[in-house]
C-alpha positions as CSV (number, residue, x, y, z in Angstrom):
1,X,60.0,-42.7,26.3
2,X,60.5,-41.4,29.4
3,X,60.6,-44.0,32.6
4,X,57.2,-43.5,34.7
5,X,58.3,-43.4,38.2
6,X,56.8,-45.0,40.9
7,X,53.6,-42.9,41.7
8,X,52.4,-43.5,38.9
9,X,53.4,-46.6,37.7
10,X,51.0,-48.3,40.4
11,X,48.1,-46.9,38.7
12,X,48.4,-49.5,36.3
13,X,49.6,-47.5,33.4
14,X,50.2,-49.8,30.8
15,X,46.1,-49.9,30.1
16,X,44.1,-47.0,31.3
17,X,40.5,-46.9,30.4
18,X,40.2,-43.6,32.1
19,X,41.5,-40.4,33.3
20,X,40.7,-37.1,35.0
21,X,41.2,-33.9,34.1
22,X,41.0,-31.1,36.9
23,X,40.6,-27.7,35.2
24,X,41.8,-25.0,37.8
25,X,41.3,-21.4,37.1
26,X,43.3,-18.4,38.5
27,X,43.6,-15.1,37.1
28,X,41.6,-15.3,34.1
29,X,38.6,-14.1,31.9
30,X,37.5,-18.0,31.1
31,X,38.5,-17.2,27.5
32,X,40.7,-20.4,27.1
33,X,37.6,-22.5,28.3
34,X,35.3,-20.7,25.6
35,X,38.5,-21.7,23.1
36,X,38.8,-25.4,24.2
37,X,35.0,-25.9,24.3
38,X,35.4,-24.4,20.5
39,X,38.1,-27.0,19.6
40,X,36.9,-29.2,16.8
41,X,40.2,-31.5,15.6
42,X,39.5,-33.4,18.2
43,X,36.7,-31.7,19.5
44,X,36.1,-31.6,23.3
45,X,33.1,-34.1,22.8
46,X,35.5,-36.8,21.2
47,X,37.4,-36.4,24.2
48,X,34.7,-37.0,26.9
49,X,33.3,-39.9,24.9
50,X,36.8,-41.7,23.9
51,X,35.6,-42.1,20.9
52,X,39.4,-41.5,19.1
53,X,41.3,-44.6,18.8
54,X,43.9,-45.8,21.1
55,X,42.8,-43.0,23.5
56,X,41.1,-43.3,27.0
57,X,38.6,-41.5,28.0
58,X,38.5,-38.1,29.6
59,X,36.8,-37.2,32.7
60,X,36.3,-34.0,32.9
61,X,36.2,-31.5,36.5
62,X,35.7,-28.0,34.9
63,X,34.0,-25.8,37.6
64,X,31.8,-24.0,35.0
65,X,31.0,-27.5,32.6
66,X,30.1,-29.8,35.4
67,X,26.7,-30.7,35.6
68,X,27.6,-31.5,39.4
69,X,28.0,-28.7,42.1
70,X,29.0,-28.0,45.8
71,X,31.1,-30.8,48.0
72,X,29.8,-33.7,45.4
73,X,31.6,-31.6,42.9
74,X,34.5,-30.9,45.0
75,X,35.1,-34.6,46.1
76,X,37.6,-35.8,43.6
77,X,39.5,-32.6,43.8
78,X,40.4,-33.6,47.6
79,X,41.4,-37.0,46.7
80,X,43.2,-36.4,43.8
81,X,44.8,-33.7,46.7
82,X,46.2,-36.7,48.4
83,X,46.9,-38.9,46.2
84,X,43.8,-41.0,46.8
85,X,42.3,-41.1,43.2
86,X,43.1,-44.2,42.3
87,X,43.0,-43.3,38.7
88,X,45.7,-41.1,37.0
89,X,45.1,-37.6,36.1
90,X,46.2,-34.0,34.6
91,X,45.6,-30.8,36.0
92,X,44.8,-28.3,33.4
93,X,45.4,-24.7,34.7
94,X,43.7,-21.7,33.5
95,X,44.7,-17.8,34.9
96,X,47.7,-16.9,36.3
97,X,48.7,-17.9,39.9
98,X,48.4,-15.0,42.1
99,X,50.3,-14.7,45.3
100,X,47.8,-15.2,48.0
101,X,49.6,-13.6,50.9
102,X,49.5,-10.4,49.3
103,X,45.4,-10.9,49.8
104,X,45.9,-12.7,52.9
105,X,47.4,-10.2,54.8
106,X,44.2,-7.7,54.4
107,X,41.7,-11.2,55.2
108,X,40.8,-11.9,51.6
109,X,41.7,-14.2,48.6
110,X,42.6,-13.6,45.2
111,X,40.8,-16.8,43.2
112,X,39.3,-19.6,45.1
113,X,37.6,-22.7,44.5
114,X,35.6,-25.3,47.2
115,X,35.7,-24.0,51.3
116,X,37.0,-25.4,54.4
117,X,36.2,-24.6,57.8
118,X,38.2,-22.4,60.0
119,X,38.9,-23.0,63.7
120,X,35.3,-21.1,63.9
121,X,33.4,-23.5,61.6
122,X,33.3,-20.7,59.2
123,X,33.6,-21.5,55.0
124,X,36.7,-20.6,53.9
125,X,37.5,-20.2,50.2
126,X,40.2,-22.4,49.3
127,X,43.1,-20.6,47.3
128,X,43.3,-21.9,43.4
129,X,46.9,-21.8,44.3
130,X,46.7,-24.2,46.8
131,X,45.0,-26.5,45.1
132,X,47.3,-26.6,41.9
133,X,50.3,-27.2,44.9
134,X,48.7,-29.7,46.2
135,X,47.7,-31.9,43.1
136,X,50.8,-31.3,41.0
137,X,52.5,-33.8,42.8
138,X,50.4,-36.9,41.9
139,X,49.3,-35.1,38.3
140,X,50.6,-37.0,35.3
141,X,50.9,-33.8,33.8
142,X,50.4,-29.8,34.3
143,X,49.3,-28.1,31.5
144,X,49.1,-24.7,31.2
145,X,46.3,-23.4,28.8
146,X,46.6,-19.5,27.6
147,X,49.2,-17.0,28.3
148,X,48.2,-15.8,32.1
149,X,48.5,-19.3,32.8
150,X,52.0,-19.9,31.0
151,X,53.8,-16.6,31.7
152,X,51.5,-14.7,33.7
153,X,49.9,-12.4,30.9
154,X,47.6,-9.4,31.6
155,X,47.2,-10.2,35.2
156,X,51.2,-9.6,35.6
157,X,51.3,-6.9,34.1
158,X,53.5,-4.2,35.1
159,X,52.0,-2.1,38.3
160,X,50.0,-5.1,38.9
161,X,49.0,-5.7,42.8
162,X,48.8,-9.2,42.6
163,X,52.5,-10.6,41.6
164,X,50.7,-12.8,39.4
165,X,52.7,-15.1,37.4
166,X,52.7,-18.4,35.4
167,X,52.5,-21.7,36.6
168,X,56.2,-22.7,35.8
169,X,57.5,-19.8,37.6
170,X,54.8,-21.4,40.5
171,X,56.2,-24.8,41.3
172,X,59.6,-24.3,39.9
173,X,62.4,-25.2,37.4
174,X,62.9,-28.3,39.2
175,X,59.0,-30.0,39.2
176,X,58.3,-32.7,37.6
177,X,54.9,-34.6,37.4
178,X,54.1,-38.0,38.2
179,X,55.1,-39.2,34.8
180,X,58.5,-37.2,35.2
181,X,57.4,-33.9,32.8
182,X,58.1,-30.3,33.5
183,X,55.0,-27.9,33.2
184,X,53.4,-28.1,29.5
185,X,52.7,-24.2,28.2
186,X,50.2,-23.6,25.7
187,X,50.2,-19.6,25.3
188,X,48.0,-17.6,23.9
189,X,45.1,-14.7,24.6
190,X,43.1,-17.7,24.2
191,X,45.1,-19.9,22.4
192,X,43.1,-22.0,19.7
193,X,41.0,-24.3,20.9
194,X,43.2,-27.3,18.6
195,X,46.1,-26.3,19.7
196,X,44.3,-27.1,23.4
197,X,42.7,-30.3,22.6
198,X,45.3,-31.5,20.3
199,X,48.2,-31.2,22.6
200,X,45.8,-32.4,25.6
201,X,45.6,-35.7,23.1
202,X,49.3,-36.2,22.5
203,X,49.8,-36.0,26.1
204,X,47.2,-39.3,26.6
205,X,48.6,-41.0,24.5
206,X,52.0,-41.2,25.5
207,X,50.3,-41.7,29.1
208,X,48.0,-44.4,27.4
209,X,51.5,-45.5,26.7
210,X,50.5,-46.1,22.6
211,X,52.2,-42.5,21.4
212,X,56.0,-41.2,22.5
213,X,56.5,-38.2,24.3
214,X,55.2,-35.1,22.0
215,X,58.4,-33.0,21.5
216,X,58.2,-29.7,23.5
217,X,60.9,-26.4,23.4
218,X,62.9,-25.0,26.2
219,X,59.8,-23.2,27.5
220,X,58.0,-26.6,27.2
221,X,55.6,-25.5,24.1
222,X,54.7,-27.8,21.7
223,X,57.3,-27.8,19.1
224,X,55.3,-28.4,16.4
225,X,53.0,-25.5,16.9
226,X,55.2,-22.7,18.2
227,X,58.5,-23.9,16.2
228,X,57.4,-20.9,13.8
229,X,56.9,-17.2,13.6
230,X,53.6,-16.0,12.6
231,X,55.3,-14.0,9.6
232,X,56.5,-16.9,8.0
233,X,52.7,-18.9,7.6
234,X,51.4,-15.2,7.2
235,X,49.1,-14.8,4.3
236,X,50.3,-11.7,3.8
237,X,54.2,-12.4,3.9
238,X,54.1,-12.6,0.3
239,X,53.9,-8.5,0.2
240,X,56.3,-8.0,2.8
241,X,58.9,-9.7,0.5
242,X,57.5,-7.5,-2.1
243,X,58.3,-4.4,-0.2
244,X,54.7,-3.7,0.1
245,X,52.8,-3.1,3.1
246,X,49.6,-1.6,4.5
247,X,49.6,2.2,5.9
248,X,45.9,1.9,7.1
249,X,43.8,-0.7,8.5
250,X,41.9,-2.5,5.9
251,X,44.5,-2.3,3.6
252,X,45.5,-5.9,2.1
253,X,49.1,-5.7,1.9
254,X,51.8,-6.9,5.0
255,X,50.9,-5.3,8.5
256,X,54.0,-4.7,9.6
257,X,54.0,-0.9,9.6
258,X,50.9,-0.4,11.1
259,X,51.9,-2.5,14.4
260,X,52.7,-6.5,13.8
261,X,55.0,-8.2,15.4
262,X,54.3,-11.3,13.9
263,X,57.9,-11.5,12.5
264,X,59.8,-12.1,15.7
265,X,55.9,-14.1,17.3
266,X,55.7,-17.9,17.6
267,X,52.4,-19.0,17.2
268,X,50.5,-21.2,14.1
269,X,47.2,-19.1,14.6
270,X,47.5,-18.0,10.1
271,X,47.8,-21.8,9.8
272,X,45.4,-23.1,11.9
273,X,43.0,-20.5,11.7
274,X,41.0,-19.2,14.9
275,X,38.1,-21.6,14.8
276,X,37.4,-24.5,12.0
277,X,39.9,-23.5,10.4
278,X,38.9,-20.0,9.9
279,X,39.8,-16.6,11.1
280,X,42.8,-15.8,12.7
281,X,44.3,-12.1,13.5
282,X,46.4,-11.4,10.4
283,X,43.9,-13.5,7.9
284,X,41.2,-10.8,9.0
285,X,43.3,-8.0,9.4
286,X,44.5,-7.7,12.6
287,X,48.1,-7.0,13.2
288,X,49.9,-9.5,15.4
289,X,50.0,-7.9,18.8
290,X,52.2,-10.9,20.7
291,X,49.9,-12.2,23.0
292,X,51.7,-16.0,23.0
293,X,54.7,-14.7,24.3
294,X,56.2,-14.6,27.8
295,X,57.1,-10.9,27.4
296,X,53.2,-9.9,26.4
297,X,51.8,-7.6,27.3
298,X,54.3,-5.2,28.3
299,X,57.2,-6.1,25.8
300,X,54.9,-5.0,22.5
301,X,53.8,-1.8,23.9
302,X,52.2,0.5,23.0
303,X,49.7,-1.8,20.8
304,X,49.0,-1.0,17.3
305,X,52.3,1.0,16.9
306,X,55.1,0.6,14.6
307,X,58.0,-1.7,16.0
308,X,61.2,-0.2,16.2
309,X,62.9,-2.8,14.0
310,X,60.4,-2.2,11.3
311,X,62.1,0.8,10.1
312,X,65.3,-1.2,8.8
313,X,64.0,-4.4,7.5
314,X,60.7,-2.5,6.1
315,X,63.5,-0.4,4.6
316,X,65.4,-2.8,3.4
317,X,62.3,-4.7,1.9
318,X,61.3,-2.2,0.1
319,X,64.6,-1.5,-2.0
320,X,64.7,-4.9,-2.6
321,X,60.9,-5.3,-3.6
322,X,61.3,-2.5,-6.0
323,X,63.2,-4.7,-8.0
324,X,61.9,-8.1,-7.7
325,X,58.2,-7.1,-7.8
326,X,58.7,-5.0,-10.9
327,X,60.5,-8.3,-12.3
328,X,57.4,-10.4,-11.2
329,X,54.7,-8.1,-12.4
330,X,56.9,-8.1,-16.0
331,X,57.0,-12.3,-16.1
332,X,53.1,-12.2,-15.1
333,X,52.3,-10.1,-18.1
334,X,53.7,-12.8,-20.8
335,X,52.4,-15.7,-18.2
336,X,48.9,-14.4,-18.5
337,X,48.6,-14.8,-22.4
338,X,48.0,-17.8,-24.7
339,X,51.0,-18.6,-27.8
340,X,47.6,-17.9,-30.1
341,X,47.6,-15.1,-28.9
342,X,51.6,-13.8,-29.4
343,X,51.0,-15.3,-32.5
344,X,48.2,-12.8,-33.7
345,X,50.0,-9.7,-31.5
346,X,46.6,-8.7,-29.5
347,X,44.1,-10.3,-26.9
348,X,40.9,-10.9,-28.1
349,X,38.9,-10.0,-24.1
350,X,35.8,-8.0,-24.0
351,X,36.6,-7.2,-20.4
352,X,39.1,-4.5,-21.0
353,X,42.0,-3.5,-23.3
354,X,45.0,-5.5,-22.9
355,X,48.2,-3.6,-24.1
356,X,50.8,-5.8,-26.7
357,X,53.6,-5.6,-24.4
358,X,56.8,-2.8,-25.5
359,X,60.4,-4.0,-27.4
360,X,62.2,-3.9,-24.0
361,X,59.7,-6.1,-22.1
362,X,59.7,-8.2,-25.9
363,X,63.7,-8.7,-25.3
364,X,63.6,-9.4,-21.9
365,X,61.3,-11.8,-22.1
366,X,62.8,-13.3,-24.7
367,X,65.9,-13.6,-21.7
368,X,63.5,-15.1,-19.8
369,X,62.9,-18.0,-21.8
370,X,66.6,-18.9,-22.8
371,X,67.0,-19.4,-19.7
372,X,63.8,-21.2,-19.0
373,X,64.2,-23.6,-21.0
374,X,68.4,-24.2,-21.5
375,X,68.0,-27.7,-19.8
376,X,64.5,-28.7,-21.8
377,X,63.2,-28.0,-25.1
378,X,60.6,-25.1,-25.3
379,X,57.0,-26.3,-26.1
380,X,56.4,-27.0,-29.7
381,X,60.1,-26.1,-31.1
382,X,62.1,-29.0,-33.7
């Protein structure tokens, strides 16, 4: 575990009963927040109420949850500004970070939240920008929830007129929070609400001082939910193997022709599922468009379209699932009758004829089972 460094460690870190969380939004459609709210292992609820062992208890600033409003609302973002919070906290961004003197120059503002007073005693809208700045120094952690706010996303776009980008490229290869830790990305257009909440978690408890430090990649995602490419938990990966794959939506076989990228994608949304458990793009059909990765949107352009890749490992796939699938559907065919009925040479189903199997599938399963069984003695034999 890493060494807390002074800032923080006069918060009283070895027992915290509580601490903030600052949600900050930039460039975004609130779709992460919809996501998080949606979490439900551990659910946003379970959070707020510290009701999950060995965790403290989360005290929430979200500009759209709060039940407060105006300066009583705005009141622990100024002193957790300063350093004057006198409990620890995170700052959870949302949105990309858009470069405000672009907007300044013409006397507006890209995203703001809370005013100040100009030298008139007029309410200015205070920058998001300036707030994530400001607070990032005496944060225990940034975290960076959905794609705009990790790598800059849609709102980066190419041609954009904001020079939006993520919150790393913001403060810096060389930031480090309170507690010592780069910016924490968790990508995705949203990402899942667990992967949200649950990463949130990890990061109390190593603050709480009970769990180590959750282990993050170069890009400072969670390891143990980006570690993978969508292909490989796909449920449809099994008919990519097979050479097999879908040439129109709503076809079940692998999507890879008609426009996934989930091959070369890192993101666990097959495993985890889109909400409970359920859903996800691939599981209902959707091919994988790469929406957790720094180079979306403009790297898996145009959407829905064949990647160029496709055409030699499809290729490739297909000479070999010839072969193997054939093999498979050959091995099935004995697997899916009872010795009673080899014995008596027919299937006794009123469901539909099932043929007696030819002299050349006879012999080669007959292969099969040599070899099945050279190291064990086949069922019922002396």
């Amino acid at each position: 575990m890493i060494a807390l460094n002074d800032k923080f460690a006069s918060l009283g870190s070895d027992h915290i009963d509580e601490v903030h969380a600052f949600w900050i939004a930039g460039g975004s459609c609130d779709g992460c927040s919809i996501a998080a709210v949606g979490a439900s292992s551990p659910s946003v609820e379970d959070l707020l109420r510290g009701v999950l062992p060995g965790m403290p208890k989360v005290v929430l600033h979200h500009p759209v949850l709060s039940v407060s409003a105006g300066e009583e609302f705005m009141r622990p973002f100024r002193l957790a500004a300063k350093g004057e919070l006198g409990a620890p906290f995170v700052v959870i961004c949302e949105g990309s970070i858009m470069d405000e003197r672009i907007a300044a120059s013409t006397g507006g503002y890209w995203s703001g939240l809370g005013v100040d007073e100009d030298e008139n005693g007029d309410p200015q809208p205070i920058p998001s920008s300036s707030w994530v700045s400001r607070m990032s120094q005496y944060a225990a952690a940034v975290i960076a929830v959905g794609t705009c706010a990790t790598w800059g996303g849609v709102p980066a776009a190419a041609g954009n007129p904001t020079d939006a980008a993520g919150v790393m490229d913001f403060l810096g290869k060389d930031y480090r929070s309170a507690l010592g830790l780069p910016v924490v990305n968790l990508p995705g257009c949203a990402p899942q609400g667990d992967n949200i909440t649950e990463t949130i978690a990890a990061v109390l408890l190593f603050l709480h001082g009970i769990g180590p430090l959750p282990e993050f990649d170069e890009l400072g995602r969670p390891s143990w939910l980006f570690g993978e490419t969508v292909h490989r938990g796909c449920t449809r990966a099994g008919f990519y193997e097979e050479g097999k794959f879908a040439e129109e939506y709503g076809d079940k076989e692998c999507l890879v022709e008609v426009g996934c990228w989930g091959p070369v994608v890192q993101c666990n949304i097959n495993k985890r599922g889109a909400m409970n458990g359920q859903g996800g793009c691939m599981n209902i059909g959707a091919p994988c468009i790469g929406c957790t990765m720094p180079g979306f949107p403009d790297s898996f352009a145009p959407f829905y379209a064949t990647p160029p890749g496709t055409f030699v490992s499809s290729s490739m796939s297909k000479i070999h699932g010839s072969i193997i699938s054939n093999l498979r559907e050959m091995t099935q065919e004995f697997q899916n009758r009872t010795a009673k009925w080899d014995k008596e040479g027919h299937v006794p189903s009123g469901w539909g004829h099932v043929p007696e199997p030819g002299i050349i599938k006879k012999i080669a399963h007959f292969a099969y089972q040599k070899m099945q069984f050279r190291n064990s003695p086949k069922p019922g034999s002396k």
